[in-house]
C-alpha positions in Angstrom: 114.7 14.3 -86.0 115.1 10.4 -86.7 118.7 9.4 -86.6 120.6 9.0 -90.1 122.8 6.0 -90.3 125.6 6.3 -93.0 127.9 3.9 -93.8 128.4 0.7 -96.2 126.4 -2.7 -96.2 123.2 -1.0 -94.0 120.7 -0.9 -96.9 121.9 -4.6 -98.1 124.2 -7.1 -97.0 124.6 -7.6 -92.6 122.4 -4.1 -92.3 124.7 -3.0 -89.4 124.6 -6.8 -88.1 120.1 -6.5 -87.8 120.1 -3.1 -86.1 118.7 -2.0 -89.8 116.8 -4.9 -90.8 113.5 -2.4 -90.2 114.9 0.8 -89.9 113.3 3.2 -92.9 115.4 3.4 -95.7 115.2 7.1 -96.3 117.4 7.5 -92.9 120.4 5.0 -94.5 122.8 6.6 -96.3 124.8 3.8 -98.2 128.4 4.8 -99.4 130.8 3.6 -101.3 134.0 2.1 -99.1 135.4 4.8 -98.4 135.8 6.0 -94.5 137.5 9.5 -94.8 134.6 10.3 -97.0 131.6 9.4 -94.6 133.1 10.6 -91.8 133.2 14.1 -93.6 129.7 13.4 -94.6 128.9 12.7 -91.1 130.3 15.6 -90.0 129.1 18.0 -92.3 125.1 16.8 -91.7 126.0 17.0 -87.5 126.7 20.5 -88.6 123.1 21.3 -90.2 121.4 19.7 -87.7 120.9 16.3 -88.2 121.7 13.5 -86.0 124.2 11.2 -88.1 125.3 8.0 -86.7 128.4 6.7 -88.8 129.0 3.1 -88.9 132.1 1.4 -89.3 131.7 -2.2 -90.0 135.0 -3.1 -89.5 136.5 -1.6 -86.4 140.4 -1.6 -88.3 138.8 0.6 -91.0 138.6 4.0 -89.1 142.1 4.1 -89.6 141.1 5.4 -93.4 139.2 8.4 -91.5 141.8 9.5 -88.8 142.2 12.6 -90.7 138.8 13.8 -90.2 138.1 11.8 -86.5 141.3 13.6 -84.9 141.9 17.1 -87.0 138.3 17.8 -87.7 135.6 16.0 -85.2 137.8 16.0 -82.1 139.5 18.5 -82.1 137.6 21.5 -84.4 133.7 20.7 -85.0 132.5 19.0 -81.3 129.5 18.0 -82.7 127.3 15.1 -81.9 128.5 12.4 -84.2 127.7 9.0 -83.3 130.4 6.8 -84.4 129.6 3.1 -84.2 132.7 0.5 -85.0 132.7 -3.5 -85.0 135.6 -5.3 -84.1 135.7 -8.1 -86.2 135.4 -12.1 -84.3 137.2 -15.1 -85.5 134.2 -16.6 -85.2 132.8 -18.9 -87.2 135.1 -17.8 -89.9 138.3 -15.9 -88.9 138.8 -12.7 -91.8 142.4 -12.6 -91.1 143.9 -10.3 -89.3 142.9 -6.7 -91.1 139.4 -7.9 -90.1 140.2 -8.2 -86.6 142.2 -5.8 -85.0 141.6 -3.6 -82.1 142.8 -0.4 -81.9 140.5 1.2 -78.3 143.4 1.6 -76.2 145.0 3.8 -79.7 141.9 5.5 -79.6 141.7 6.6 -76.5 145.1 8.0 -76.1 144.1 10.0 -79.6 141.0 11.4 -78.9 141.0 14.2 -76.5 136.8 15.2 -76.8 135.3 11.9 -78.1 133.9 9.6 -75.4 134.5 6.3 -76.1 132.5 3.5 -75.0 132.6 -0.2 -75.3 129.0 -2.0 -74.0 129.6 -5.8 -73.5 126.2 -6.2 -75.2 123.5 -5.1 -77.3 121.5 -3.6 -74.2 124.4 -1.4 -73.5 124.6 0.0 -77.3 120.4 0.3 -77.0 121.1 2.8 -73.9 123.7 4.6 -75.4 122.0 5.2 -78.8 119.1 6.1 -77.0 120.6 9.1 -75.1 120.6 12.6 -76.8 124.5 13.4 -77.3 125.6 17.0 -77.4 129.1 16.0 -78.3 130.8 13.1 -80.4 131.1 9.6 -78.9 132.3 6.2 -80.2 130.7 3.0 -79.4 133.4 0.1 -80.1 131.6 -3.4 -80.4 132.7 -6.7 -80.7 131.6 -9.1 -83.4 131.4 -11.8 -81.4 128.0 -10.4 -79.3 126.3 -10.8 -82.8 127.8 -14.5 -83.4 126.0 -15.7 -79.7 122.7 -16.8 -81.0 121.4 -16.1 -77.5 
């Protein structure tokens, strides 16, 4: 079973920053913005078998879904979400500051079952969404590999 990416701005807009740009449609789920709700979405499709990957274009944003990250996916359904989350660059344009926050070392004090991972660049996210997960992880990313035109 293909992966199913949910999340805002992947069937329009940055499409996950290119990862999407050919990726088939039917396995995007576009939401509204709202993080508590996809992350129960994510959850609930992990738990009928499919293999959701939930993205989180602004890293600062999973703070919306902590209720269903820390009660629910750590701590009572161990199942193999993917959660993807950008941390936002000051680069070329800085957001401000709710755009750009980092909360990893939050995280990882938090989370008692989710891995967390942090690849310095896109060959590192390619190996971990390439591996079959058994149990939830987090990939943290930072903007700023996606502003280097290299």
């Amino acid at each position: 079973m293909d992966k199913i990416y949910i999340g805002y701005n992947l069937k329009k807009g940055h499409k996950a920053n290119g990862w999407l740009k050919d990726y088939d449609k039917k396995n995007i789920i576009e939401t509204p913005v709202a993080e508590n709700l996809m992350t129960g979405l994510a959850i609930g499709m992990a738990m009928e078998g499919f293999k959701p990957v939930l993205y989180f274009e602004r890293h600062d944003f999973m703070l919306n879904a902590l209720d269903q990250l820390v009660n629910h996916l750590d701590k009572d359904f161990n199942y193999p979400v993917i959660v993807r989350a950008v941390i936002g660059s000051d680069k070329p344009l800085n957001p401000g500051k709710q755009h750009t926050q980092n909360y990893t070392e939050a995280f990882k004090t938090m989370f008692k079952n989710i891995k967390i991972f942090c690849p310095k660049d896109r060959k590192g996210i390619e190996k971990l969404l390439d591996k079959v997960w058994h149990e939830p992880i987090i990939i943290i990313e930072s903007r700023g590999m996606y502003n280097d035109k290299k």
